[in-house]
N, C-alpha and C positions, 0 to 999 in steps of 0.2 A: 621612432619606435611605434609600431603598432598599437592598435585598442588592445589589452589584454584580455576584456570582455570580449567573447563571441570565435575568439582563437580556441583552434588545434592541440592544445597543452597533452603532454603525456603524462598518467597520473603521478601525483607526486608522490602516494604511498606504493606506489607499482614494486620499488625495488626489495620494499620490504615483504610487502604476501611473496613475492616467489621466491626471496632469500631464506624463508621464513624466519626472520627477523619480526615480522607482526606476531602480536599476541592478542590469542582471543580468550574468552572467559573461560575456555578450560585446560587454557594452556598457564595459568599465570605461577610462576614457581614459588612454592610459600612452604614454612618451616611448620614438621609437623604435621603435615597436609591429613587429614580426611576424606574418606570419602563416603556419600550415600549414593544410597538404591532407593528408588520408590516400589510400592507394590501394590499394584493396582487390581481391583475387583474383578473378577473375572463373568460377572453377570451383571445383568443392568438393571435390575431393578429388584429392591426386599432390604434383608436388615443382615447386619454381622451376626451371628449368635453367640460363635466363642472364637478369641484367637490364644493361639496355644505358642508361646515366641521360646519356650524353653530352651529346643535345643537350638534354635540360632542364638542364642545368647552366648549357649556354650562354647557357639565355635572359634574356632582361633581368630582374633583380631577383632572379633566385633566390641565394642562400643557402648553400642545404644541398639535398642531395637523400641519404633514411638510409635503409636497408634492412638487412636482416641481414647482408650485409655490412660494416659500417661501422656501426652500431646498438652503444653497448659493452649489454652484457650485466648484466641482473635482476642486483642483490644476492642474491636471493631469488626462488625458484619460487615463485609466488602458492599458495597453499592454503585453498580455500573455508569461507568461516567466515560466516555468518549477522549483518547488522550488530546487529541486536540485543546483541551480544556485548559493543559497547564496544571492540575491538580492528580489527586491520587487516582489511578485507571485500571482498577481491574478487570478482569478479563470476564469476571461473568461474578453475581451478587450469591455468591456460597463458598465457602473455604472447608476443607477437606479436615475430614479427621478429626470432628468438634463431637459428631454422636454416633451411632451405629447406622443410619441410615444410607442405603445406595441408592443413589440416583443415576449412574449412567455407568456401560462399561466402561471398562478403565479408571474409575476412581481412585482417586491415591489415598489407599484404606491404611498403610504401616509404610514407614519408613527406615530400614537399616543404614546403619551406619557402621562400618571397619577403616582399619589404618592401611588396608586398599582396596581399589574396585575390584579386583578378581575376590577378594574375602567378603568382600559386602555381596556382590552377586550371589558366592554361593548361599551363603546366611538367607538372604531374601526368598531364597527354593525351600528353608528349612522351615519357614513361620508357616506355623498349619491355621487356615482359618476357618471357618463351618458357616455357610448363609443359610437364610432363610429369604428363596427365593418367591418373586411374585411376576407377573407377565406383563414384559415389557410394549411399551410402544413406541418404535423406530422411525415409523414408516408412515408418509402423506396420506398412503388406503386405508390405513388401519384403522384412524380414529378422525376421515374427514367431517364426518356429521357434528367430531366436537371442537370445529374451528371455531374461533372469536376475530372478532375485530379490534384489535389494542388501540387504546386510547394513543398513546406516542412508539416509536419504532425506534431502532438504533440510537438508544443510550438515552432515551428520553431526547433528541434533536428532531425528530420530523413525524407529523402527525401521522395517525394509524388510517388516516382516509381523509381524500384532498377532491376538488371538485370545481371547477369554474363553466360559465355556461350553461346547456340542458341538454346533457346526453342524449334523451330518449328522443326530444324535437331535432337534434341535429340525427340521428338515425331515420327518423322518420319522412326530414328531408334529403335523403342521401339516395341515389339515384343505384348508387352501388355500394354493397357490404362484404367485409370481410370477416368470418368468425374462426379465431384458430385458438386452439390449446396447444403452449409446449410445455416440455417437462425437462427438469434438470437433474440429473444425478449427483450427491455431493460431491464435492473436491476438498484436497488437504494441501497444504502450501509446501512442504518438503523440502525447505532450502539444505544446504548441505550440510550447514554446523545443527545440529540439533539445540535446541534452546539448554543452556546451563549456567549454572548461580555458581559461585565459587565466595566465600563468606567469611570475613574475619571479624573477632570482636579482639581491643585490645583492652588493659586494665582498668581505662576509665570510663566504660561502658560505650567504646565508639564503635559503631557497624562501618565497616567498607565492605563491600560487596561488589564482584567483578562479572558484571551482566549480559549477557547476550541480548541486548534491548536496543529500539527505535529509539526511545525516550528516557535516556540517564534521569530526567527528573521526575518523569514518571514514576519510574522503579522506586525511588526516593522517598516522593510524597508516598505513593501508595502500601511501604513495609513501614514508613512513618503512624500511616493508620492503623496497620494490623497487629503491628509490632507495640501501638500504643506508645510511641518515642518521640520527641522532637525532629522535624527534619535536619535541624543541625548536627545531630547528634550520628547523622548516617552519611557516608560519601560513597554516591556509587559511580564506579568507573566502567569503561563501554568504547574501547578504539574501536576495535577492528569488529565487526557483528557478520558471521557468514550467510550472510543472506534472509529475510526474514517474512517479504513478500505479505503481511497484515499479521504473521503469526507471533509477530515482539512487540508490535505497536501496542497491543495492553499488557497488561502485568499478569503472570497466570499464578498459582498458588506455588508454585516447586520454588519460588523466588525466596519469599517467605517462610518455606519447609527448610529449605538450607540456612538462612540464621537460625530458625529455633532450633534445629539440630546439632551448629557449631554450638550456639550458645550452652544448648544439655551438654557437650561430650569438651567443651573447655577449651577446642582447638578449630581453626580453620576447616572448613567442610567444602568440598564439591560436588554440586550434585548436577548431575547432565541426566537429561530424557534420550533415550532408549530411541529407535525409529519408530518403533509402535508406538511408546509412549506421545509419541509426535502426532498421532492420531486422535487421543481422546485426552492431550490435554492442553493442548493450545489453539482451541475453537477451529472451523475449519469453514467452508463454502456449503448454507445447507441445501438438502434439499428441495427443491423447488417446482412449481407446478405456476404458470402464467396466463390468463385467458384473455386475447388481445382483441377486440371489434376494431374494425375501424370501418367510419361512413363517410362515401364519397360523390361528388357530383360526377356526370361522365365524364369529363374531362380532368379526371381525379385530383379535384381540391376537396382536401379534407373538411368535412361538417360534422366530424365527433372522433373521438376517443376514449372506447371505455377498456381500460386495462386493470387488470384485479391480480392478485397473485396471493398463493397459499404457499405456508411452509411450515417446517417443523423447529422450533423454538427449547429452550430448555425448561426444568420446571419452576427455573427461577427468574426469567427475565425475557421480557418481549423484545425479544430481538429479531429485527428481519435485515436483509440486505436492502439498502434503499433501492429496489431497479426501478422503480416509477419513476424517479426525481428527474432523469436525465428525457425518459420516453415522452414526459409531460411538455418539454419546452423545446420540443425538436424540429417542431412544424408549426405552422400559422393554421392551428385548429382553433375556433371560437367555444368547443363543446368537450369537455373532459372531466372524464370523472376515474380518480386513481384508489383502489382499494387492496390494502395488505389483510389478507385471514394468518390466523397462526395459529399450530396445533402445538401444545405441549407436552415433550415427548421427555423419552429417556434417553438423552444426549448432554454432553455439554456445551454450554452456552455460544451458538455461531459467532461467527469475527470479523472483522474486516479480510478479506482477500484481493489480490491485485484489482484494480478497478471496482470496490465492491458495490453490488447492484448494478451496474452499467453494462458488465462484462454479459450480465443474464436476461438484464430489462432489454437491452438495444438489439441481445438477438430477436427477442419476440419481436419488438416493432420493425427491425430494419427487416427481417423475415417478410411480414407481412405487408409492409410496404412494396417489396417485390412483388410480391404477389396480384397486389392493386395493381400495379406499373403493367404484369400482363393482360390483362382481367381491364386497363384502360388502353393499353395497344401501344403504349409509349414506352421510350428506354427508362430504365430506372433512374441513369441521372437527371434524364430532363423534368421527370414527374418529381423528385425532389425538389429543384430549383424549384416548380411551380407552386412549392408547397414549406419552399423560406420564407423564414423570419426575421425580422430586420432587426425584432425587438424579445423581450424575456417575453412569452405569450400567457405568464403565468401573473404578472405585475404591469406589465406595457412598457417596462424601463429597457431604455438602451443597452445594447450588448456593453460590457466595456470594452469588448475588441470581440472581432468575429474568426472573417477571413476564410468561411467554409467555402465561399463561392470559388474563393482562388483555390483552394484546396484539390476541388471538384475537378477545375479545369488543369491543372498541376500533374493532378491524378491520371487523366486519362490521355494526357499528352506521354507520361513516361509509360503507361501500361498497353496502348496503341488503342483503345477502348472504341474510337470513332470506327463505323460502319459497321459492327457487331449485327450480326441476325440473332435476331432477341428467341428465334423458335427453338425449342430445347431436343436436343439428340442428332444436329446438324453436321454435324464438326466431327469427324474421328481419322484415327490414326493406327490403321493397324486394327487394335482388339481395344483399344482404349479411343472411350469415349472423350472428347475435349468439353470441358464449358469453362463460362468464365462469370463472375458475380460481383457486386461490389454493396457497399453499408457505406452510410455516413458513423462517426464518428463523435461523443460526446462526453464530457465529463467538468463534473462541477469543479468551480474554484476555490477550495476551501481555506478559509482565514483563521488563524487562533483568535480564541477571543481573550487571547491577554499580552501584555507586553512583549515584544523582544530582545535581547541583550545581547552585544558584543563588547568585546576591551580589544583597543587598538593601542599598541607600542613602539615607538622607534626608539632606538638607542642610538648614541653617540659616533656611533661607526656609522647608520644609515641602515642597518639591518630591523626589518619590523617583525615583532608578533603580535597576532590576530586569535583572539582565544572566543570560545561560544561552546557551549555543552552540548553539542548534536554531534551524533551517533554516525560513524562511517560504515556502511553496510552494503556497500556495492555499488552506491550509487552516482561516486565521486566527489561530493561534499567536498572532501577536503582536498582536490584540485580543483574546484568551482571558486571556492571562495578563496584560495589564493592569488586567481585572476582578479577576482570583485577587489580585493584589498591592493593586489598591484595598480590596478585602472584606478580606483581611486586617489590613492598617492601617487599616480605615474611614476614606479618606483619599478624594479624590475624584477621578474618572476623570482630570480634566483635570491634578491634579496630579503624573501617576502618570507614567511612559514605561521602556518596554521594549525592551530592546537586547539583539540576536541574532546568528547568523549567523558566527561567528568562532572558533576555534580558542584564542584570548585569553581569550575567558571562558570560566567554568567548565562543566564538560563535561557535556553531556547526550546519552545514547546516541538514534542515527539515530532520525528518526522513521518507523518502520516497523511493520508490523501492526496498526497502529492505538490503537498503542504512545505515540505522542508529547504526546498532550492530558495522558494519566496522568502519564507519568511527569515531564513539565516541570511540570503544576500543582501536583504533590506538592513539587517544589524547590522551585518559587517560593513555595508557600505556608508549608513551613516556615523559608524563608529571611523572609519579612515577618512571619511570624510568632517569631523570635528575636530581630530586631528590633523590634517591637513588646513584646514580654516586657524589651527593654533601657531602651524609652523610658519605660518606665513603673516599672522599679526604679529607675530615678535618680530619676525623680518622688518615687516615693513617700517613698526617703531624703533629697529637699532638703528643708528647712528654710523655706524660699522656696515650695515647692511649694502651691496648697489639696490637693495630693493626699498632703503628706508625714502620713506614717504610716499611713495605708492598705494594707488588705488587697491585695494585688496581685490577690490571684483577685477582689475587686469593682473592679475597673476596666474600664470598660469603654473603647471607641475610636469615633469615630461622628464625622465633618465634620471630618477633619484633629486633633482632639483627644480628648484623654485625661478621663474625669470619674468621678463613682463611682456605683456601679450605684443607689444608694439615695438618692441625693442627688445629680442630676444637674448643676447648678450650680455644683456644686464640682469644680473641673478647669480644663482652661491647654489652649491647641494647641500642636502639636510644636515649631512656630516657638519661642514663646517658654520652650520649657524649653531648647532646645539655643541660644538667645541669651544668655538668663541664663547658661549654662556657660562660652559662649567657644566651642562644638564647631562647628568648621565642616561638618562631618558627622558621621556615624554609621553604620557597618555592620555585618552578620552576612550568616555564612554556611552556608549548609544542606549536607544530606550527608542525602540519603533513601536507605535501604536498602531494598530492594522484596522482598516476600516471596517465597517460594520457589515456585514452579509446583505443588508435589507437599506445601501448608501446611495442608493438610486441608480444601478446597473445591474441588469443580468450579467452573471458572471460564471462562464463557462469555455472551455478549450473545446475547438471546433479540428476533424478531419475528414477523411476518408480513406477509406480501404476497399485495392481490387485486389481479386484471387484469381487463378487459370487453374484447374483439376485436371485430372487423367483418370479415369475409372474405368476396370477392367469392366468389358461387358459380356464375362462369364462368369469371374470368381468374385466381382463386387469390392474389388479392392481400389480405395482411396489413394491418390498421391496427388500432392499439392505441388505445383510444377512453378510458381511465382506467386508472390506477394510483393505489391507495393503500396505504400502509405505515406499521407502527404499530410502533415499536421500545422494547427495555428499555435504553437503555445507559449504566444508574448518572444519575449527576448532571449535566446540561447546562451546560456552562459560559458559552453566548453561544446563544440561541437562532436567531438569525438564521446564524451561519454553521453549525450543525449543523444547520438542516434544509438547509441550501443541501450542505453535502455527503452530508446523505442522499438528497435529489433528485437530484445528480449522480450519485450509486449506483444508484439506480431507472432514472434513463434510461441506464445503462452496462449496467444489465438488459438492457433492450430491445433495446440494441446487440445484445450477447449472442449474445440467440435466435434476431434477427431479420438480422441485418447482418455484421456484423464477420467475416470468415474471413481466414487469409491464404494462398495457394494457392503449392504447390511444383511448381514443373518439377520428376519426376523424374526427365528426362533428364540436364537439366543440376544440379540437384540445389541451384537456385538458386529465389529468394522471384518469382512472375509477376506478383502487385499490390503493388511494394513505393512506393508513391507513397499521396499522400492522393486523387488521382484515380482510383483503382483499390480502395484498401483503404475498405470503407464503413464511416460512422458515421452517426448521426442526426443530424439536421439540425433548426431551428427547427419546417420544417413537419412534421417525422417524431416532434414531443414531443407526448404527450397532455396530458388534464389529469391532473395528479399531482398528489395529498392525501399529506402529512407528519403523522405527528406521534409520540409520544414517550409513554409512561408513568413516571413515575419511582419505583423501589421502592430500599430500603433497601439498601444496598450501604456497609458499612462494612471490606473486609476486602482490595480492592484494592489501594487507595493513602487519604492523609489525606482528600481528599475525596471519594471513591468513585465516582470517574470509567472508564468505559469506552472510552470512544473511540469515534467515528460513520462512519470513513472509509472501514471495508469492508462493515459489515454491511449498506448498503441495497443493494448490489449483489444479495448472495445471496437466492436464490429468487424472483427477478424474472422468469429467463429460463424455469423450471419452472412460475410462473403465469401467465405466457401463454400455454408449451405446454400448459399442461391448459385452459384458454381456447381454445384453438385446436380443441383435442380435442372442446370440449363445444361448440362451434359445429359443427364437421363430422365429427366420427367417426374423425377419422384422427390418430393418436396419433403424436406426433412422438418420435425416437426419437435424433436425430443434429441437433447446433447446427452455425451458423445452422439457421432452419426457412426453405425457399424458397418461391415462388411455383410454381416446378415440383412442387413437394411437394404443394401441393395441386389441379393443375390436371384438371381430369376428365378421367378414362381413358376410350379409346374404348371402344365396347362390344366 
């Protein structure tokens, strides 16, 4: 029998999403059922003055109609904690509906409630409310003179300004400089289930709650705080999640709006956001403004990098995307100095989004890096290689695994990259201009900083369950780790099943940063791997056994059975040693402790990405003709759903560079495309051909089996090699994401 690590598997919820036979949080059938409406502020900044709910009270089926008035009050001021943590995580440090004050559009000012959504909907149109408005600030221009430099950045994890070496002396040695500013437009994550709570309380005061969340225990601890409950006292459930992309990784308020809403009205509630509401209430990608130098010798070794970035923050929480983190350790620069500014606007609180920070830092630098590569007369690849790093450039510590060198050369063999004329507007076809670009590829290794759990069990028949609280939301989870649980019992796919999704089983922190492949494989494998250590010391101590007296370390596992490594016919299947005993089961339970961030390795997943364009050179229109991308990230655990999520990466690239903004009135200080008919994505016709694939290098120092995670890194430096694709088609060097068709349409003379 095959490794079941590293295999082809087809997923094994597959039958159920397209039977729909899955159930997700707003689908869950409950007696009684409720439903709420949020109703959000329609200005972003001043105070409620009067809300008038008469006649939605009147109307047929309503309920409850809750506002700050009548709304009882937070146990607890939320306080932004990073879910990674393993504790309570909300989404931004202010809970709605505690006083009359507005802070951003969209605020969830009243909440209705009827015995259906079409009566709650209308009711919601009925609540008259009156502000008292004051003028908003949205926008990077409006208020840069009042940026600050935050002491800590994303959730209190990484300093608000980092520095090794002496910028100004390695610029002033640098024989060549680069100075460029981009600009980023926000983005909003848009998966397709919109985020929704569905809420029960039963008679002895227990919450179950059916989440559309990353982190079942998340959601848990953190309505435990608001809620002012015991976590025992709450069980939140979470199979199936439609996608969530950083917008479920923290806890937003509507979670907690829907208990205290079943709990007023005595019966189960659902509440689901709206698509707009998707906009302004589950954080989003903010906007961003980057200013990169970089100083180099002529023969372009870098001697400094100073990268700075400004963005717009909420008025409760310094929050930035980390893009420094990944631009600081990319190259063997001696001189770096990285600084986050932050303006406090009338938004709600930014979020993680796919690759967050990486997706928007690595444009700037991989940008600019090209740019040096022309500007020093060399291919872009080769001025990289001259400008690797063997080591973290930030500590001096060993990579714990690299593998970009292979990537590089992986890369350019399948994208044909050798012999490239680097001069731009050389290449055309027709009316369509060709180029072609390429970015390296970066992104941290993120570790929980708290225990991991799985329960492993085999029954008497030889059939095992593998249980862990993590959330399946697209990513394959739970055909990943029915491989890890086969491979480690050499038991077979079919006998194997994996159960998730629940607050019941043992805890495993949110799946976020790309965090979750690692840290569930490591549980489940030490949990079937403690069990498999069990099934085999009884073996070898029965008497009845052919394994009794045997070396335990030559035992091997292989087709449901136990035998010995030198004499393979001698051995029994699981079935019948736990029949002979009488055990109707058997289990163990793991407890992975994850090493420390700071364990003496740089620890980050290394790629690259090339692009080919086609640009019209009359009407200025983009088309991205190939993508291929070659990544290092440790050990694949299912081949099939890891390149499917690093393709989905590569084309969120695309999005990126070429599509995706989301545009503020700032008059009204409110989102102008907040609809899926307004906010752009790719589309079938808008996918090129995209080449995947994967090097795999030695990586023993993450977790047990040296897995990285694939969920953010195809994103980064997609959107950077298209823009230097663009660049080497037409000459005109994009500087500010999306890139438009305006951008390149010819100027009169």
């Amino acid at each position: 029998m095959s490794p079941a690590i590293g295999a082809t598997v087809a997923r094994v919820d597959g039958r159920a999403k397209v039977s729909g036979a899955a159930r997700y949080s707003g689908e869950i059938p409950l007696t009684n059922l409720a439903h709420a409406v949020l109703i959000g502020a329609p200005v972003a900044s001043g105070r409620i003055a009067a809300i008038d709910c008469s006649e939605a009270q009147r109307a047929g089926g309503v309920l409850a109609v809750l506002s700050h008035l009548n709304l009882p009050k937070v146990a607890a001021q939320p306080s932004l904690l990073p879910s990674l943590a393993g504790m309570a995580a909300p989404g931004q440090s202010f809970f709605p509906m505690q006083d009359d004050t507005v802070h951003y559009a969209g605020q969830h000012v009243a909440v209705v409630v009827a015995d259906t959504l079409e009566r709650a909907e209308h009711a919601a149109t009925l609540v008259r409310i009156d502000y008292q408005q004051s003028s908003p600030t949205t926008l990077i221009d409006q208020a840069r003179d009042q940026a600050y430099v935050p002491q800590k950045i994303f959730g209190g994890l990484l300093p608000g300004q980092d520095a090794r070496g002496d910028v100004e002396a390695g610029l002033k040695q640098a024989e060549i400089r680069i100075d460029a500013t981009y600009r980023f437009a926000a983005n909003h994550h848009n998966p397709i289930e919109p985020s929704t709570t569905t809420a029960e309380w039963d008679d002895s005061g227990r919450l179950t709650v059916y989440d559309s969340t990353q982190g079942p225990t998340a959601t848990q601890m953190t309505l435990a705080q608001l809620l002012g409950m015991p976590p025992a006292m709450i069980k939140v459930v979470s199979h199936f999640v439609g996608g969530s992309f950083g917008s479920k990784a923290m806890i937003w308020p509507h979670a907690a709006l829907a208990a205290l809403a079943a709990r007023h009205v005595r019966r189960p509630v659902r509440l689901a956001l709206s698509r707009e509401q998707m906009f302004t209430s589950c954080g989003h990608r903010e906007e961003q403004e980057h200013v990169v130098t970089l100083g180099a010798t002529a023969d372009g070794r870098l001697t400094a990098l100073r990268h700075h970035k400004l963005s717009v923050t909420s008025h409760f929480d310094d929050w930035a995307e980390p893009s420094l983190q990944s631009a600081a350790i990319m190259y063997a620069c001696p001189n770096y100095e990285g600084v986050y500014r932050l303006i406090r606007g009338n938004t709600n609180t930014p979020t993680f989004m796919r690759a967050p920070g990486e997706a928007s830092g690595m444009f700037g630098l991989e940008t600019a890096i090209d740019e040096l590569a022309e500007r020093v007369g060399v291919d872009p690849v080769e001025l990289r290689l001259r400008n690797f790093t063997e080591t973290d450039p930030a500590t001096g510590d060993p990579w714990s695994s690299c593998g970009l060198r292979e990537c590089y050369q992986r890369g350019m063999e399948l994208f044909g990259w050798s012999g490239r004329d680097s001069r731009p507007g050389r290449r055309r076809e027709g009316n369509w201009l060709i180029g072609t670009g390429m970015a390296a590829a970066a992104y941290p290794h993120a570790q929980p900083v708290n225990p991991q759990r799985a329960r492993a069990r085999i029954y008497l028949d030889g059939s095992v369950v593998v249980e862990a609280g993590v959330s399946e939301f697209g990513t394959g989870v739970t055909t990943a780790m029915t491989q890890v649980a086969a491979d480690g019992l050499g038991a077979a796919l079919e006998q194997v099943r994996f159960l998730g999704g629940s607050t019941d089983l043992p805890n495993i922190t949110a799946a976020v940063g790309s965090a979750g492949a690692g840290a569930t494989s490591a549980a489940v494998h030490l949990a079937v791997t403690a069990l498999r250590q069990q099934l085999i010391g009884l073996a070898v101590s029965d008497e009845k056994s052919p394994l009794h007296g045997a070396d335990p370390a030559g035992v091997i596992v292989e087709g449901g059975r136990m035998c010995r490594r030198d004499r393979p016919e001698a051995g029994e299947a699981y079935a019948e040693l736990l029949q002979r005993h009488m055990l109707p089961d058997l289990e163990a339970v793991s407890n992975w402790i994850p090493p420390a961030q700071d364990a003496g390795h740089g620890m980050h997943t290394f790629g690259a990405q090339f692009a080919e364009v086609g640009v019209d050179a009359d009407l200025g229109l983009i088309r991205v003709r190939r993508l291929v991308g070659v990544f290092a990230p440790g050990r694949v655990l299912n081949r099939a759903t890891a390149h499917s999520q690093l393709m989905g990466g590569m084309i969120w690239g695309l999005s990126q560079a070429l599509q995706e903004a989301t545009r503020m009135d700032a008059r009204s200080g409110r989102w102008a495309n907040a609809s899926l008919a307004d906010y752009l994505v790719p589309v079938n016709a808008d996918a090129p051909d995209v080449v995947v694939d994967t090097v795999e290098v030695l990586e023993d120092v993450v977790n047990p089996l040296g897995v990285k995670g694939v969920g953010e890194i195809g994103i980064v430096g997609v959107a950077a090699a298209i823009a230097n694709a663009v660049y080497h088609a037409t000459g005109y060097r994009a500087r500010h994401l999306p890139i438009t068709l305006e951008d390149l349409l010819p100027r009169p003379a």
